[in-house]
N, C-alpha and C positions, 0 to 999 in steps of 0.2 A: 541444541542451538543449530540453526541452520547461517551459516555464510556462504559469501557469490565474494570472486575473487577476478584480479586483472590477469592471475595464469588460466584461466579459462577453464573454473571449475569448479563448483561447489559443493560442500563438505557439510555434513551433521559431524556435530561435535557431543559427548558426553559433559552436560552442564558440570557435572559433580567434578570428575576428573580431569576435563579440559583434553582430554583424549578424540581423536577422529573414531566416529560412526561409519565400518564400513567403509567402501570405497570414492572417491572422490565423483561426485556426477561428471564427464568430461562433453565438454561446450568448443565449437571451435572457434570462439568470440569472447572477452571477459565478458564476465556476468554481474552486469548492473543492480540488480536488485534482487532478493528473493523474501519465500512466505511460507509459514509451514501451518499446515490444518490442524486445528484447535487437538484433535485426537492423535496427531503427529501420524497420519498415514500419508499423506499426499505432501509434496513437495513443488511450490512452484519459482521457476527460475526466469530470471527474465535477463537475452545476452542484447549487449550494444546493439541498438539501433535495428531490433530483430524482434523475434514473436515470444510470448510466453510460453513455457516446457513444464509441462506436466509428470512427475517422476512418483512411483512405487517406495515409499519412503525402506519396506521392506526388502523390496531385491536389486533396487536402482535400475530398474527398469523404465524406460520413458511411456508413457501412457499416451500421449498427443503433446498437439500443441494447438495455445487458443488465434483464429485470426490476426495476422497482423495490424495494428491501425495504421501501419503505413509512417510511423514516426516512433523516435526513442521511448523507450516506459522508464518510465524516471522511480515510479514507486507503485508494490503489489501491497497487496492485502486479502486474506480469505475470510468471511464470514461465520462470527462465533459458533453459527451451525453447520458450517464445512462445507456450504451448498453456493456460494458464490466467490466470485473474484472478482476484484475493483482494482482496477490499473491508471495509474495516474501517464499522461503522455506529454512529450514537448509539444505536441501541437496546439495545448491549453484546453484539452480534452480530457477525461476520464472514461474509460470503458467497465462494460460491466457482463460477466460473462455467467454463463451456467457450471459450476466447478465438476464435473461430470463428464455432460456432453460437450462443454465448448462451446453453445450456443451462445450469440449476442444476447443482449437482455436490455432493451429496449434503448433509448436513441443515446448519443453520446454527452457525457455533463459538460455545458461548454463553460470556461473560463475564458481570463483576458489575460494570463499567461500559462507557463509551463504549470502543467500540474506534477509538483513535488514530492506530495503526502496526501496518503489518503490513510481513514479508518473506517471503519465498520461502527455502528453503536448497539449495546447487545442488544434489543429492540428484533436487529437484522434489516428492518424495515428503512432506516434511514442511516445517512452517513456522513462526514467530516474530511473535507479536502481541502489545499492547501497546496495555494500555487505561488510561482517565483515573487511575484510583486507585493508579498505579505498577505494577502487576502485570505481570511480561514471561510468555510462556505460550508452551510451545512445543505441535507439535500432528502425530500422524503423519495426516496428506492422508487417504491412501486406507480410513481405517477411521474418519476424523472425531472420534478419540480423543484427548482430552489427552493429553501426552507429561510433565507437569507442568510445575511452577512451573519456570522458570529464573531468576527475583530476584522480592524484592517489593522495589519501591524507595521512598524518602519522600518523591519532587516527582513531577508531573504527567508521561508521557511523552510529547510533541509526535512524533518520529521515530526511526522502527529504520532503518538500513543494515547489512545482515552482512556478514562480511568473512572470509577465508579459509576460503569454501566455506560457510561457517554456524558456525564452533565462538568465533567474538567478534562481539559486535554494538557498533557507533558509535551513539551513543544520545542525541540532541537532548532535552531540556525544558524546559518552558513557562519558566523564569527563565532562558533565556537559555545554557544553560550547555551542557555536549557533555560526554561519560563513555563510556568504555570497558568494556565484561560480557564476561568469560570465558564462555564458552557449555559448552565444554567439559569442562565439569565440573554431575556430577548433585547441586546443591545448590540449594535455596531459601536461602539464609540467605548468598549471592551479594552484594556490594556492589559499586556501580558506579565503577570510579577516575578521578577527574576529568584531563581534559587541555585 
């Protein structure tokens, strides 16, 4: 388990034992968000209103860091094949980077508010965002295309997790609460079922 913390720091933790991994990554800003690659070698952290940090999940080493957008990253995600990084931003953007080099990858996702949550679908090819104003949006990757709405919801989306490959999303918001979205189905008019 990887966690980012207000002491300005981020820690793998052993699932099993609930034990820290190693030494703490040290950030001189809290650390808003982080992501860790499917094969748990890469570690990405992302601090207050600052760039994405690349770390050696092995020696804690910092590897780089990706472009700044210039605005807070509200929420990371890397790609079930370790090869990308989608960052959600207050500017009501999403970025999308090379997990590697650090290369942009092509133009920015725009939204009509903050982006909150984003996910990956295993696909690789397209993805699942989720910004302040309820709106979940799906988006095919390689052409930087909305794929359209998949729900407008009425509270705040704090986090997306997909689930069977991408066609339901587990769905956190700001009141606390956790809901389930059929994905699978091409409808805006979509409501999320509480659990």
């Amino acid at each position: 388990i990887l966690t980012g913390s207000d002491d300005k720091t981020a820690q793998l933790w052993d699932a099993a034992t609930g034990r820290p991994i190693g030494h703490a990554l040290p950030h001189d800003r809290d650390v808003r968000c982080v992501a860790l690659s499917p094969d748990g070698a890469i570690a990405l952290t992302a601090r207050s209103y600052d760039s994405v940090r690349s770390w050696d999940v092995a020696t804690g080493r910092m590897l780089g860091e990706f472009p700044s957008p210039g605005s807070a990253i509200q929420s990371l995600a890397i790609s079930p094949d370790g090869r990308k990084v989608l960052a959600g931003g207050s500017d009501k953007n999403a970025y999308m980077w090379d997990c590697t080099s650090g290369k942009s990858l092509g133009q920015p996702l725009r939204h009509e508010a903050a982006v909150l949550a984003v996910a990956f679908r295993s696909d690789v090819r397209t993805a699942v965002t989720a910004s302040r104003d309820g709106a979940i949006h799906r988006w095919d990757l390689v052409t930087g295309e909305p794929l359209g709405l998949a729900a407008i919801l009425e509270r705040n989306v704090n986090s997306v997790t997909l689930l069977h490959g991408g066609d339901a999303a587990l769905i956190g918001f700001e009141d606390y609460s956790v809901s389930l979205l059929d994905l699978s189905a091409d409808s805006s008019a979509q409501a999320a079922l509480p659990i």
